[in-house]
N, C-alpha and C positions, 0 to 999 in steps of 0.2 A: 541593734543587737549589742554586742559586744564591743567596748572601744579597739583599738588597735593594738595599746598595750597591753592590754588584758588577754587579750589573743594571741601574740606573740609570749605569754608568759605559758599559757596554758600548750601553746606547740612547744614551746620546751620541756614543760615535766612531762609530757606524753615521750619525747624523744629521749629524754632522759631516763623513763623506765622500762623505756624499751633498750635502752644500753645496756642498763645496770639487772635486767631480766636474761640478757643476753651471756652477760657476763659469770652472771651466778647459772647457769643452765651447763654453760661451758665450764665452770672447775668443776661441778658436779658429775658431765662425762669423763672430763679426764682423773678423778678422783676411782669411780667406779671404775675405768679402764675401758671403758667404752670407746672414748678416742686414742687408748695406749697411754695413757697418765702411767699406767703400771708396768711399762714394761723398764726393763734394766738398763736405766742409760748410762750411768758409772763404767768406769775400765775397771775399777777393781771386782764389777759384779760380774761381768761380762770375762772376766780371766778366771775368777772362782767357779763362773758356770762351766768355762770350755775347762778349765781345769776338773773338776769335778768328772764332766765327761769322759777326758781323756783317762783319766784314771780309771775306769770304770772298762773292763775287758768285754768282749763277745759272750763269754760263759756269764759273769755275774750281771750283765743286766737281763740276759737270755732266765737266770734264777729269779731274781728278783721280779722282771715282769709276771713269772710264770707265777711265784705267789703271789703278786697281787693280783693278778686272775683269775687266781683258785680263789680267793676270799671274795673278788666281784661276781663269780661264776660266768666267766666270760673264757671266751678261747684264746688261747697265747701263739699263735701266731701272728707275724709282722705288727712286736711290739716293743717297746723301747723304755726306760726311765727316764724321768726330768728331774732335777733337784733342785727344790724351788731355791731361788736366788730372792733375795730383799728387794723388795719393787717390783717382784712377778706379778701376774694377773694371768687370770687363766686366757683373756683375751691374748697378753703377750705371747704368749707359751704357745696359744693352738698357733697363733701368726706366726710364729719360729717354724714350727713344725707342717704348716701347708694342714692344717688340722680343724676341727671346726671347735667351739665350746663345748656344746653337746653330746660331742664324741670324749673328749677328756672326761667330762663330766659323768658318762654312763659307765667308765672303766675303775670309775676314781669317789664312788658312791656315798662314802666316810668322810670323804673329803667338802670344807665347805668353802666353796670359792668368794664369799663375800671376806675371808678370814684367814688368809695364807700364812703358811708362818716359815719362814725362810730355814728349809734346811728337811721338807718333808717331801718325800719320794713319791712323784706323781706317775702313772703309769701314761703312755702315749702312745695309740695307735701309728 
């Protein structure tokens, strides 16, 4: 059959692109934010968002939700604002929030989660 070395060369590019399959499959999750590639790991992001929040009273997110309600035609009870931060993902955001994607996603209809643009008013269950 095959000599020895010849075998040993071909168990290594078999293992090697099984690496190099591995590797590329993995920044592709974390790119898309499927493994949380997306979410905000910076302080300065992470202070701008609790900032942002904090600044934001009981009345103006209680308005704010409620129009973006009226334009998804959805009900505005027990809802909230998020303010996309750079490196968000909707994956990050539902996982902040105990939320699912599909739920952001049916409130937030305009919006297109492959394309965040930091600083755009996402409504949250």
């Amino acid at each position: 059959m095959f000599p020895l070395y010849e075998y040993k060369v071909m168990k290594g590019l078999a293992v090697g692109g099984f690496v190099l399959a591995f590797v590329v499959a993995s920044i592709i999750l974390f790119d898309s934010g499927v493994l949380g590639g997306g979410a905000a790991t910076s302080d300065s992001a992470i202070a701008s968002d609790s900032a942002a929040a904090a600044s934001a009273t009981a009345g103006e997110a209680g308005a704010e939700g409620a129009a973006a309600d009226q334009a998804a035609g959805t009900a505005t009870t027990g809802t909230r604002t998020h303010i996309v931060a750079d490196g968000d993902s909707f994956y990050s955001i539902a996982k902040k929030y105990n939320v699912t994607i599909s739920e952001i996603s049916q409130l937030n209809p305009n919006v297109d989660p492959q394309n965040l643009t930091a600083g755009t008013k996402l409504v949250i269950p």
